[in-house]
C-alpha positions in Angstrom: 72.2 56.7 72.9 74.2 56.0 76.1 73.0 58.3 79.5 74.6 59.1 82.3 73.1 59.0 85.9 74.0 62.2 87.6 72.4 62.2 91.1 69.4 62.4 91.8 67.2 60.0 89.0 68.9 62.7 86.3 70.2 60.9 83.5 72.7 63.0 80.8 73.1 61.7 77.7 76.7 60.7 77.2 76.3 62.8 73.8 75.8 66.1 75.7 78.2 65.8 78.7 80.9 65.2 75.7 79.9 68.4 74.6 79.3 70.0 77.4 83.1 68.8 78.6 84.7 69.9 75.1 83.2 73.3 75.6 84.9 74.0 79.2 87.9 72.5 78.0 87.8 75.6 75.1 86.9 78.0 77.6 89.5 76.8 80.3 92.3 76.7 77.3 90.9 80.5 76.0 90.9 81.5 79.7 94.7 80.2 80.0 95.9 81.9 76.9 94.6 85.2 77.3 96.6 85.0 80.6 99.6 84.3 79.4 99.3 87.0 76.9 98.2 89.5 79.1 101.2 89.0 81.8 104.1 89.6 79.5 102.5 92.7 77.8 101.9 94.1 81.5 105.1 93.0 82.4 107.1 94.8 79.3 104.7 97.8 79.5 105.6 98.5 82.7 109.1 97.8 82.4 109.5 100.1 79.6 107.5 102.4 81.9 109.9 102.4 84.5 112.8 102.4 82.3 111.8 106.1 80.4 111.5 107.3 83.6 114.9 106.6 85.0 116.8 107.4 81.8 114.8 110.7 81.5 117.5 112.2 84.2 115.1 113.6 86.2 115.6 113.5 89.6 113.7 114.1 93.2 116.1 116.8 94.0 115.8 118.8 91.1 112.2 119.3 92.1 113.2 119.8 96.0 116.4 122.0 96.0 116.8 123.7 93.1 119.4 124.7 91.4 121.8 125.5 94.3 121.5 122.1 95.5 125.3 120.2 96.0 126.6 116.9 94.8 125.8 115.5 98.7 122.1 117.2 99.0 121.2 115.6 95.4 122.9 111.9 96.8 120.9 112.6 100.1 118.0 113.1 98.3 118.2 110.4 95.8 118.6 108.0 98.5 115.8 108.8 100.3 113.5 107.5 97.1 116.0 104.6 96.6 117.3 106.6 93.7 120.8 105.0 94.5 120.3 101.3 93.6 120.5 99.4 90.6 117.6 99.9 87.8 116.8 96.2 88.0 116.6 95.9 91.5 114.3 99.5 91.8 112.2 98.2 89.5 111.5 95.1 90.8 110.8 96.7 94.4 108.3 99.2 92.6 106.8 96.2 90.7 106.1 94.9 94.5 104.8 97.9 95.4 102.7 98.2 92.1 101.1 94.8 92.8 100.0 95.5 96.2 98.6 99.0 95.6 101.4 101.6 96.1 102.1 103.4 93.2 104.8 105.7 95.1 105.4 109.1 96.1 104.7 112.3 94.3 108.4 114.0 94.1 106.3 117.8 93.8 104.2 117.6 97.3 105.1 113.8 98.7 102.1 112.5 98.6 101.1 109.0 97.8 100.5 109.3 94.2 97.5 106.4 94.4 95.5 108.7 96.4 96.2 112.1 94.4 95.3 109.8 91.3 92.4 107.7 92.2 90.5 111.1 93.1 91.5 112.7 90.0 90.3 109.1 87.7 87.1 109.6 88.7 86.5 112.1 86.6 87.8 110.7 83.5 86.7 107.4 83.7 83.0 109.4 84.0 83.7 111.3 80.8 85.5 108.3 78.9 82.2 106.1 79.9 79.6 108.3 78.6 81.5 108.8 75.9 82.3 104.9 75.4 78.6 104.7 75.7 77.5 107.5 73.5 80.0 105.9 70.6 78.0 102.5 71.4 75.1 103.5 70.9 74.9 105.6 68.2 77.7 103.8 66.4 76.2 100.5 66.7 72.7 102.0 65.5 73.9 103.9 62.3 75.7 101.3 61.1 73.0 98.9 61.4 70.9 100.8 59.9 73.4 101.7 57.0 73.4 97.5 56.5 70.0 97.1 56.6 69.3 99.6 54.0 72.4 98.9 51.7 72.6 100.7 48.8 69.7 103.4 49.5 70.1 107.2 50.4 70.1 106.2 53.9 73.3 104.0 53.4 74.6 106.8 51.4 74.4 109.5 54.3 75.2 107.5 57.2 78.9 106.6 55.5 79.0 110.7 54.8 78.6 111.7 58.1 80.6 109.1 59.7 83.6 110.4 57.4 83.0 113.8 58.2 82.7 113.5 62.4 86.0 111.0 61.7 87.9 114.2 60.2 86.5 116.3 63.6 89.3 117.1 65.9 87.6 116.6 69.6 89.1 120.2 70.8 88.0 121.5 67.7 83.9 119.8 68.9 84.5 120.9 72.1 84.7 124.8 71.3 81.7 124.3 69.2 79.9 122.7 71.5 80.5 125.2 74.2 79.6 128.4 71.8 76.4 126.4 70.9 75.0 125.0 74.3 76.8 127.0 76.7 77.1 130.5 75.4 73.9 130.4 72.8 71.2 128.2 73.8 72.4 128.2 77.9 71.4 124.7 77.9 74.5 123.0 79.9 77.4 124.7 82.0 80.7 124.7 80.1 82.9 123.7 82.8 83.3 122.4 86.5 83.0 118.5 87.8 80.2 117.2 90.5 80.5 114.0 92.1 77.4 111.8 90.9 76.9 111.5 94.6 76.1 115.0 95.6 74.0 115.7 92.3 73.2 113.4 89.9 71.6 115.4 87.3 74.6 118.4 87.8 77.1 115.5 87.0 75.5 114.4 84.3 75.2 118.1 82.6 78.7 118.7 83.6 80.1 115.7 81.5 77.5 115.5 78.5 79.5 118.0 76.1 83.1 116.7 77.0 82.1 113.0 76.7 80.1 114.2 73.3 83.3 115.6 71.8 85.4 112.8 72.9 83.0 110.2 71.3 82.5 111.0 67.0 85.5 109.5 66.6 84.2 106.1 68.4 80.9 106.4 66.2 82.2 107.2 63.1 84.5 104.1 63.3 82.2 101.5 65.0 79.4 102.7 61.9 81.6 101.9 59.3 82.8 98.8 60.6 79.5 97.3 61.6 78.3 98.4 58.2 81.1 96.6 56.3 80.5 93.9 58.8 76.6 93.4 58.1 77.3 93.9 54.9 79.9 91.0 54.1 77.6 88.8 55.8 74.5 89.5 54.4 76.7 88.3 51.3 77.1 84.5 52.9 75.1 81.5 51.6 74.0 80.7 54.9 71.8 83.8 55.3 70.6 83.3 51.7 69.3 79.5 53.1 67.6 81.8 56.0 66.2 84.0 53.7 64.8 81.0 51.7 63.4 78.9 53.9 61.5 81.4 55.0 63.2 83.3 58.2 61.9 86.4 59.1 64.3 89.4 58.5 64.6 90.4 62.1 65.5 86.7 62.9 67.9 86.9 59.8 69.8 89.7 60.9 69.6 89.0 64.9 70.6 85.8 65.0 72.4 84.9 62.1 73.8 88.2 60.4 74.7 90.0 63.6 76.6 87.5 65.1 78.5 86.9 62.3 79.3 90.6 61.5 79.8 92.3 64.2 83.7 91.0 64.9 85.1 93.5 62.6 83.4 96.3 64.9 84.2 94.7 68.1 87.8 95.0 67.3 87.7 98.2 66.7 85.8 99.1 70.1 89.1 97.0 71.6 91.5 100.4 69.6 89.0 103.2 71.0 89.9 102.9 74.4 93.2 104.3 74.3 91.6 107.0 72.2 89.8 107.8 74.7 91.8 108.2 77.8 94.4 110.4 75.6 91.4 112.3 74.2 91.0 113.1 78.0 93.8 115.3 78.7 92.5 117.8 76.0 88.5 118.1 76.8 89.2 118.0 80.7 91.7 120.9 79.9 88.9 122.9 77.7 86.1 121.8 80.4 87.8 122.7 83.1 88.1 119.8 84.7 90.7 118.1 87.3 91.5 114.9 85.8 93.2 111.8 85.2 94.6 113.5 82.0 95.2 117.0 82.7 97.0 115.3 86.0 99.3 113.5 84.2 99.9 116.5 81.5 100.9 119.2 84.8 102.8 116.4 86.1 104.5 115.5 83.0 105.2 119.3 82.5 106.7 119.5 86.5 109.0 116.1 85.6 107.1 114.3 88.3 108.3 111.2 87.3 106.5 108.4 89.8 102.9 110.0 89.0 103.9 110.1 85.5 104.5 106.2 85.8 101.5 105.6 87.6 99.3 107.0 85.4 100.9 105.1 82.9 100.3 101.3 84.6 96.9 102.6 85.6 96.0 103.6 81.9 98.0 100.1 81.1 95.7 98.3 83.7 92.4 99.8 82.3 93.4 99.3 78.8 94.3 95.6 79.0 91.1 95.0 80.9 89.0 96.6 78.3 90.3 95.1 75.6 90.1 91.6 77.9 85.9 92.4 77.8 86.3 92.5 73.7 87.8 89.1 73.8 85.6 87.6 75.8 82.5 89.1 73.6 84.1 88.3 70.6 84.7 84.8 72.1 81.4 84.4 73.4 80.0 85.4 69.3 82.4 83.7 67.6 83.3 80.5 69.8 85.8 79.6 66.8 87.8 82.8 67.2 88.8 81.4 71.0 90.5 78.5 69.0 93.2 81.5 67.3 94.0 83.3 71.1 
């Protein structure tokens, strides 16, 4: 076998730097389409953002002057937030100001709508966390243990409940769950927010039930899929090798019939977290709770059109990153999936 020198007395076989090369090159060329994939769909999303907005014919001044406003206070107005130029040219400007920061100004109280909606995401991305978590967790766990006991009683009543809690609405959870721990037992308050900062443990009680209802529909899904994931590849002649030369079944299903199944479940994590930032708006409403949801839901409701935008890009932003994470997992478990993005 040929070696390399490389420094130092350290010789590299030739074999392994070729492989070792080959693998950056797939990583480099994964890394370069999942750009160019992710720029146009933040590009048309936010286009299409902008465009609802300014064909909704809602305007600055309606919000400002009323009904009595004339024809020259609604042109002042409109010129003041640039209202008067052309859509392409607005859009590009708030693109510019998108990229560096500035989401705009709140028509209702002129505020910067970054600041009013980076205090307010706090909150949400809290609740959508735990619940993200939660929905991990417990998802991941049922469903491997539905796979590993396969056609047993166990199997049987994990794929029950996960089609039950699927068929929960989380408002509907949410009411239960405030009648059971709040008003029964006393256990948890029913609504209210506390920065982690000030009280840990208060913030952590405050967001348990709301991130609870907002995640059965995370572990019902990720269950099923894992299971039918496991499953299918307990099925493959490889693991049957394992099994026969004499692999241990945690080895079996850690290194060989995880990896191999859990794509199917991974996918659908990449879904859930849109699910879970519209599931917001309801359970901050029910909790009690100012928002990144219930925000953008008063605004809507006000026809504050530049925070309704921003908290569109932002939830565009946080969803195209999250679903960039999945990727790279599923990259990272299946190296031959990089091959297909």
């Amino acid at each position: 076998m040929v070696t390399i020198t490389a420094g130092a007395g350290v010789r590299i076989p030739s074999r392994s730097r070729a492989r070792v090369v080959r693998g950056s090159w797939e990583v480099a060329r994964w890394v370069v389409r999942t750009v160019a994939i992710v720029v146009p769909v933040f590009l048309f999303a936010s286009f299409a953002t902008f465009v609802l907005g300014a064909v909704s014919g809602l305007s600055p001044a309606g919000l400002k002057l009323g009904d009595a406003a004339t024809a020259a206070d609604v042109a002042r107005v409109n010129a003041q937030f640039g209202l008067n130029q052309p859509l392409v040219i607005r859009y590009v400007t708030w693109l510019g100001q998108i990229l560096h920061g500035d989401l705009g100004t709140s028509w209702f109280n002129n505020l910067p709508v970054a600041a009013q909606l980076f205090e307010r995401l706090g909150i949400s991305v809290s609740i959508a966390g735990f619940a993200l978590l939660i929905g991990v967790t417990a998802g991941f766990s049922l469903g491997l243990l539905a796979a590993v006991k396969r056609g047993s009683w166990v199997d049987r009543l994990v794929t029950a409940t996960s089609t039950v809690i699927s068929t929960l609405p989380p408002f509907v959870v949410a009411i239960v769950l405030i009648i059971v721990f709040c008003v029964t037992l006393r256990w948890l308050p029913s609504a209210g927010y506390v920065d982690p900062s000030v009280n840990f443990w208060e913030w952590l009680s405050l967001i348990t039930l709301p991130a609870i209802a907002l995640s059965l529909d995370t572990v019902a899904d990720l269950a099923r899929q894992l299971r039918t994931g496991l499953v299918s590849a307990y099925e493959e002649h490889y693991v049957t090798g394992a099994i026969v030369r004499g692999f241990s079944r945690r080895r079996v299903l850690f290194v060989h019939v995880l990896r191999n199944g859990a794509g199917p479940a991974l996918s659908v994590l990449g879904l859930r977290a849109p699910a879970l930032l519209g599931g917001a708006v309801v359970t901050e409403s029910i909790f009690g709770m100012e928002g990144f949801g219930r925000f953008a839901s008063e605004s809507a409701l006000r026809g504050d059109v530049p925070v309704v935008q921003g908290v569109l890009v932002v939830s565009i932003v946080l969803v195209l990153g999250f679903n960039l994470v999945v990727n790279a997992l599923l990259a990272r478990l299946l190296p031959a999936t990089r091959k297909g993005l």
